[in-house]
MARTIDO-480167 format. One record per atom (N, C-alpha, C): chain; residue number from 1; atom name; x, y, z. Coordinates in steps of 0.1 Angstrom, whole numbers. Layout:
node ch: A, i: NUM, at: CA, u: X, v: Y, w: Z
...
***
This chain:
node ch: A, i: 1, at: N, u: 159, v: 93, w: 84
node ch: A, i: 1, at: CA, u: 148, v: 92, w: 93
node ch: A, i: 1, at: C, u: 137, v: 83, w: 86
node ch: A, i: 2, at: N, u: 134, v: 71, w: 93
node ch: A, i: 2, at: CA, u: 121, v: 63, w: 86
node ch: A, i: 2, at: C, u: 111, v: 72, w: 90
node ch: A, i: 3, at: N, u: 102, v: 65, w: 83
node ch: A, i: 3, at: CA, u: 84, v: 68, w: 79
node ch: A, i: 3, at: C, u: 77, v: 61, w: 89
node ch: A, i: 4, at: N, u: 69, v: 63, w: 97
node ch: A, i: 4, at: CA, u: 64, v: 54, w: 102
node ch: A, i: 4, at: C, u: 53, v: 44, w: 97
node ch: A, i: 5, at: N, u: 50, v: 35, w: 95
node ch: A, i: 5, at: CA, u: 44, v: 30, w: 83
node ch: A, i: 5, at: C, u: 30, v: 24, w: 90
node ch: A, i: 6, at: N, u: 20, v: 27, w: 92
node ch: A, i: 6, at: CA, u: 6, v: 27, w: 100
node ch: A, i: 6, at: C, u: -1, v: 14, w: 97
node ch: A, i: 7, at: N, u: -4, v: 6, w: 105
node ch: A, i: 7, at: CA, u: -13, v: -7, w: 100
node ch: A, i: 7, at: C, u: -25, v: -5, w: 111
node ch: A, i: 8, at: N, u: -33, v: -5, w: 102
node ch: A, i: 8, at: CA, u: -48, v: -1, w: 104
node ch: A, i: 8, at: C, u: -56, v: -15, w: 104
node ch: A, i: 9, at: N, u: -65, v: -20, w: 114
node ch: A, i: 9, at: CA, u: -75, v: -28, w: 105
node ch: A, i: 9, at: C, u: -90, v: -29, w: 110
node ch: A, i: 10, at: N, u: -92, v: -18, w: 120
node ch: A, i: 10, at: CA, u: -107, v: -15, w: 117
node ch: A, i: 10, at: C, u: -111, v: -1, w: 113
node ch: A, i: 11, at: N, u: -100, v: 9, w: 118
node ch: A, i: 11, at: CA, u: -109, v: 18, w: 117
node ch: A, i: 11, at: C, u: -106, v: 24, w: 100
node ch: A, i: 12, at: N, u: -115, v: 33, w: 96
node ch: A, i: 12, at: CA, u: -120, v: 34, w: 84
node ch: A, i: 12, at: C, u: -113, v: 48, w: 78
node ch: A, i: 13, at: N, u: -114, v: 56, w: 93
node ch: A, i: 13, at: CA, u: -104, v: 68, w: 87
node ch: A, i: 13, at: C, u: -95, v: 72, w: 85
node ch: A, i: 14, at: N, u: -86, v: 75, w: 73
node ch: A, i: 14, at: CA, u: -78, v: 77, w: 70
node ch: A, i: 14, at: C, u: -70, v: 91, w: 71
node ch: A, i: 15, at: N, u: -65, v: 94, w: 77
node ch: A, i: 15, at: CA, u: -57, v: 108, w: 80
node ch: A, i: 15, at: C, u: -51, v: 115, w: 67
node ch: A, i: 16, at: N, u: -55, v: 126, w: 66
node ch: A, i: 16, at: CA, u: -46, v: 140, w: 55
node ch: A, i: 16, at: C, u: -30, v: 129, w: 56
node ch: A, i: 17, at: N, u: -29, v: 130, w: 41
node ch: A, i: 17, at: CA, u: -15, v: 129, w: 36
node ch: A, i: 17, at: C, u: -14, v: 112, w: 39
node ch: A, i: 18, at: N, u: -20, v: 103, w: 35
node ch: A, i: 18, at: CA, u: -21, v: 88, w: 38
node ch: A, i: 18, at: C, u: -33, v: 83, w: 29
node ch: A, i: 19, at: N, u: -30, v: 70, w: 24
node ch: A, i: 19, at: CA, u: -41, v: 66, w: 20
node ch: A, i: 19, at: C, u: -40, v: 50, w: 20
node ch: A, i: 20, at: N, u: -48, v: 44, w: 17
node ch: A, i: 20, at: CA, u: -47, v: 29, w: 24
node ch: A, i: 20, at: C, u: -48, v: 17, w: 12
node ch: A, i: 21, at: N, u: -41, v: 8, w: 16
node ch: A, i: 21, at: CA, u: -35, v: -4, w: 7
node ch: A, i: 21, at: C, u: -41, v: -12, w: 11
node ch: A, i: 22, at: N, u: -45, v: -27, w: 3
node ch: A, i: 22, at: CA, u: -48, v: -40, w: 9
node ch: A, i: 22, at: C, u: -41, v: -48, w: 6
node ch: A, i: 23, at: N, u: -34, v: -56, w: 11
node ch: A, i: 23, at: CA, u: -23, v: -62, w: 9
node ch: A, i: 23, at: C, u: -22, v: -78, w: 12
node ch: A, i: 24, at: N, u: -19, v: -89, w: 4
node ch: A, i: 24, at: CA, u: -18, v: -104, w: 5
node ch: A, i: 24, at: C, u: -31, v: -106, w: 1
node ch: A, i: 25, at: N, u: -30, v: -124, w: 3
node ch: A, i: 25, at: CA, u: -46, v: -124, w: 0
node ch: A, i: 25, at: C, u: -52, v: -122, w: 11
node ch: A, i: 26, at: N, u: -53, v: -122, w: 22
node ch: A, i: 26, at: CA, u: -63, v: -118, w: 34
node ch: A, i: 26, at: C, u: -66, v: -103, w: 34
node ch: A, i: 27, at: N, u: -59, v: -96, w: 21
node ch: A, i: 27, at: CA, u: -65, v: -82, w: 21
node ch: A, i: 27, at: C, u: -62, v: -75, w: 33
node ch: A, i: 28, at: N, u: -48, v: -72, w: 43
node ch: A, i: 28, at: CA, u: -44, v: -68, w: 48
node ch: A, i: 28, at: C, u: -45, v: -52, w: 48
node ch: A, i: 29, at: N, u: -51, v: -44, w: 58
node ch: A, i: 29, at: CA, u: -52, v: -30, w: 51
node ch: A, i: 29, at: C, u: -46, v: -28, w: 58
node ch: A, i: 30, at: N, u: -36, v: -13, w: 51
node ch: A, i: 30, at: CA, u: -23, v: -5, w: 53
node ch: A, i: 30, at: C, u: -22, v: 11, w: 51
node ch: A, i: 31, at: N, u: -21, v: 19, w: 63
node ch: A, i: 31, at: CA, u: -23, v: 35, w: 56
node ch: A, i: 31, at: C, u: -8, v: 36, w: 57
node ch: A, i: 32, at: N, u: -6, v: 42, w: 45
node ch: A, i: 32, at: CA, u: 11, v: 47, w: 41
node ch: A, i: 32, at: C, u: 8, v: 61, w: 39
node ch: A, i: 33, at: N, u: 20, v: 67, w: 38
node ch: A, i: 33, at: CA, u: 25, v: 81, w: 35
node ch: A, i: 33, at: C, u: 21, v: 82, w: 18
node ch: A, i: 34, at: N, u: 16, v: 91, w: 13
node ch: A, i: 34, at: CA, u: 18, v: 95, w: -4
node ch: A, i: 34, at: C, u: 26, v: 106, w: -7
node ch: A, i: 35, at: N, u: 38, v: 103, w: 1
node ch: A, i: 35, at: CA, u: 50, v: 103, w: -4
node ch: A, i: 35, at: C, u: 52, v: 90, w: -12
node ch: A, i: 36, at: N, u: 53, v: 80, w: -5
node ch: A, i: 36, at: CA, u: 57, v: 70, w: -6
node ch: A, i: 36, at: C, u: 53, v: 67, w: -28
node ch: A, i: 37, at: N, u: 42, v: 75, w: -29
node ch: A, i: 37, at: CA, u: 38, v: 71, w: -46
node ch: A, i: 37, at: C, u: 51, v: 79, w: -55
node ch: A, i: 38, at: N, u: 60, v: 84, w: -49
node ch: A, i: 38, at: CA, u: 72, v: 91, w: -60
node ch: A, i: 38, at: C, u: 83, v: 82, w: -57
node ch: A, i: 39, at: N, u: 82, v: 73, w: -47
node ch: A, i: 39, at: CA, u: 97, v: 61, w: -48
node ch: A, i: 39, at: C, u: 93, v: 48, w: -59
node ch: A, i: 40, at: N, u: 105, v: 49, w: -66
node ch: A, i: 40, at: CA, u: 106, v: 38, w: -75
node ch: A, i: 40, at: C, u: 102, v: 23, w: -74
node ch: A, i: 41, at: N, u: 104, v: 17, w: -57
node ch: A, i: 41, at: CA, u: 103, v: 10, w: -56
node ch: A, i: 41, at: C, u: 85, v: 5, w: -53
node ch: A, i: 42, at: N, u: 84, v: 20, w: -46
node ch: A, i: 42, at: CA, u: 71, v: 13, w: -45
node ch: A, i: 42, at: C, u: 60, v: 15, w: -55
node ch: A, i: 43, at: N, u: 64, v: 24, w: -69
node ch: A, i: 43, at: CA, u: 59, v: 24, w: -80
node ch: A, i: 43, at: C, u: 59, v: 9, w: -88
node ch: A, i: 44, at: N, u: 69, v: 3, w: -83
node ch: A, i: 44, at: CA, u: 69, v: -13, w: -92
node ch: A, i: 44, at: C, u: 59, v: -21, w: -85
node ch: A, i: 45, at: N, u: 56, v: -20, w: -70
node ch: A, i: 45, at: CA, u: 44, v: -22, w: -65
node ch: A, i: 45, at: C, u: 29, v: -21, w: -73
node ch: A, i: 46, at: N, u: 29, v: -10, w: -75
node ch: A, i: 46, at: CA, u: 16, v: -2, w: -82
node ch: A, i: 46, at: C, u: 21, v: -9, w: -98
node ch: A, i: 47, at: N, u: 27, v: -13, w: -101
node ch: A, i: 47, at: CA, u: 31, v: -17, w: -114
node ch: A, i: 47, at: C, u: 25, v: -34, w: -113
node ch: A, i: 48, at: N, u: 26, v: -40, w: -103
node ch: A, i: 48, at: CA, u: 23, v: -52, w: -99
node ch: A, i: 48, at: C, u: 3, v: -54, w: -99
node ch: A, i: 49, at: N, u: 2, v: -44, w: -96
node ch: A, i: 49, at: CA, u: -11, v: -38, w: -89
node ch: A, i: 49, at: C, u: -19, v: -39, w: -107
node ch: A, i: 50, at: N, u: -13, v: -29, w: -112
node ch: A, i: 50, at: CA, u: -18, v: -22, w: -127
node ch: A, i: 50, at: C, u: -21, v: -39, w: -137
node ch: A, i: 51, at: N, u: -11, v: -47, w: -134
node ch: A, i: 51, at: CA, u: -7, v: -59, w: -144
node ch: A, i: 51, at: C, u: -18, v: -74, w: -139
node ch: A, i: 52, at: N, u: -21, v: -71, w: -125
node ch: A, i: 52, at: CA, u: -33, v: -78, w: -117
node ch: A, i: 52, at: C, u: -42, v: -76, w: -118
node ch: A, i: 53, at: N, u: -44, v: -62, w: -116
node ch: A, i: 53, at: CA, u: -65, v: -62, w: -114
node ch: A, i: 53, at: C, u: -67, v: -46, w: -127
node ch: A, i: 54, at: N, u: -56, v: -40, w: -134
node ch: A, i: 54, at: CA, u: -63, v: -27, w: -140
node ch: A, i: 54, at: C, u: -56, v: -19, w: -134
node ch: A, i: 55, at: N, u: -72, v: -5, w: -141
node ch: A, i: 55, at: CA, u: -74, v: 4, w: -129
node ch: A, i: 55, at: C, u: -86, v: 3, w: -125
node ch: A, i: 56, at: N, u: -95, v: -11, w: -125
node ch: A, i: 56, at: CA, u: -105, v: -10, w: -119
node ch: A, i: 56, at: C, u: -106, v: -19, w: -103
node ch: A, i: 57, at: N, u: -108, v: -10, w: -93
node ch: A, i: 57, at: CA, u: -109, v: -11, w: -81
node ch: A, i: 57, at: C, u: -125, v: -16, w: -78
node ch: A, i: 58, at: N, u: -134, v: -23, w: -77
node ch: A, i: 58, at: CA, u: -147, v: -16, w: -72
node ch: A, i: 58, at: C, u: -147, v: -15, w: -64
node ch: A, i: 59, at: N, u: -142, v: -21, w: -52
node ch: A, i: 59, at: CA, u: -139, v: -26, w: -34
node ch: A, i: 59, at: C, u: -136, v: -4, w: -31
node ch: A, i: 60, at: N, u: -126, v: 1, w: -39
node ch: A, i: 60, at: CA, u: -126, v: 11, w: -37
node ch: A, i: 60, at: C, u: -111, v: 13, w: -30
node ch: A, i: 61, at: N, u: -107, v: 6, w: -27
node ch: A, i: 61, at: CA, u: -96, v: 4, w: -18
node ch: A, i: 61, at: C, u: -83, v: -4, w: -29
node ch: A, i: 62, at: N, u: -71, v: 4, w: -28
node ch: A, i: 62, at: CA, u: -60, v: -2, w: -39
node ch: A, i: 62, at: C, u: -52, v: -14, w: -36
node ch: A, i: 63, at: N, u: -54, v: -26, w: -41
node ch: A, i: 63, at: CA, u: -48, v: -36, w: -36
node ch: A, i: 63, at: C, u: -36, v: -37, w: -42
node ch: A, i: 64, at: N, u: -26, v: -43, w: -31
node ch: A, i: 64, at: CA, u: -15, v: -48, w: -34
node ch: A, i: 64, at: C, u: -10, v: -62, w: -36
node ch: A, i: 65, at: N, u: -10, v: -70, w: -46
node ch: A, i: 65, at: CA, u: -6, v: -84, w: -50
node ch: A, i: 65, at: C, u: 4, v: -86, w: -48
node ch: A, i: 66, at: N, u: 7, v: -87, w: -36
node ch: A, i: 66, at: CA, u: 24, v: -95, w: -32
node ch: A, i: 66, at: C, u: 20, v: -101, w: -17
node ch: A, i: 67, at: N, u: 27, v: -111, w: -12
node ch: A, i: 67, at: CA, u: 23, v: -109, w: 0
node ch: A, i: 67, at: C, u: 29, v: -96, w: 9
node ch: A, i: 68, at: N, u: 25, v: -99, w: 24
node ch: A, i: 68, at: CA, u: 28, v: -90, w: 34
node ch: A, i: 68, at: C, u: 39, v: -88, w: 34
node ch: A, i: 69, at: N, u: 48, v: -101, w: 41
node ch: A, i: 69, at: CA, u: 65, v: -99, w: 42
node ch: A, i: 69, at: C, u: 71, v: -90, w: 35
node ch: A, i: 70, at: N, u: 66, v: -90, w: 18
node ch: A, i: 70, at: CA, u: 77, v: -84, w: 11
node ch: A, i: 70, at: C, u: 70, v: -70, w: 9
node ch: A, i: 71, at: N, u: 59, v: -69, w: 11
node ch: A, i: 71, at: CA, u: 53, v: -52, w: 10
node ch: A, i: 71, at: C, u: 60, v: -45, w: 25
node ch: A, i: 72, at: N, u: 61, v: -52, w: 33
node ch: A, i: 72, at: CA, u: 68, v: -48, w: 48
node ch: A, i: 72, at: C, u: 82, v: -43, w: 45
node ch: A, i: 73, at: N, u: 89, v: -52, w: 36
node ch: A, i: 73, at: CA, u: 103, v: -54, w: 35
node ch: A, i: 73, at: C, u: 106, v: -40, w: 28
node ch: A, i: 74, at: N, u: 96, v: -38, w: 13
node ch: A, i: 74, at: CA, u: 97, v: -28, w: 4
node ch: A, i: 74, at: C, u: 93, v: -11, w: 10
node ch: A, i: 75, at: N, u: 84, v: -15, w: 18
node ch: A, i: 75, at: CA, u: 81, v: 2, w: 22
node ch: A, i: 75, at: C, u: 88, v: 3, w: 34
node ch: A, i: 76, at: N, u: 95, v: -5, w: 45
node ch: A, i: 76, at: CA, u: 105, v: -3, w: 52
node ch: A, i: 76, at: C, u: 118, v: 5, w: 48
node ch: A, i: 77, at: N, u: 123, v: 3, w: 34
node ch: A, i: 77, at: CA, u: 135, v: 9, w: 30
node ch: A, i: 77, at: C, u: 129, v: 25, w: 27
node ch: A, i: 78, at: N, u: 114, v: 32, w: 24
node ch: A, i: 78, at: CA, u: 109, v: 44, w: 19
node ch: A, i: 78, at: C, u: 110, v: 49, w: 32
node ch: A, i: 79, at: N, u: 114, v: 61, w: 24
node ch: A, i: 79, at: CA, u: 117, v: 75, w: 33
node ch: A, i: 79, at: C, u: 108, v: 87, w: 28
***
């Protein structure tokens, strides 16, 4: 059974059990499952993230440095 994977881009609130990504350079915001932070794959994401900007956010919001297509492609396979 897939995840449904939520693409948000105005509103601000984020639902219990979700938290939101910014993704490409246009800063694409994305609320996913955190589930999704115990899959491997999307840990090499966050790995991508750690090796780009830290752990300093100021924006507050966790960005993801890849583009879209392949953040689509990668959290499509998470269950």
């Amino acid at each position: 059974m897939a995840i449904r994977l939520l693409r948000v881009v105005s509103a601000k609130k984020v639902p219990k059990g979700y938290f939101a990504v910014y993704v490409g350079e246009n800063q694409k915001r994305f609320v996913i499952p955190v589930s999704f932070l115990n899959q491997p794959s999307f840990q090499d994401l966050l790995g991508l993230s750690e090796e780009e900007f830290g752990y300093n956010h100021p924006t507050g919001g966790l960005r993801i440095p890849c583009n879209v297509d392949m953040f689509l492609d990668v959290t499509s396979r998470l269950n």
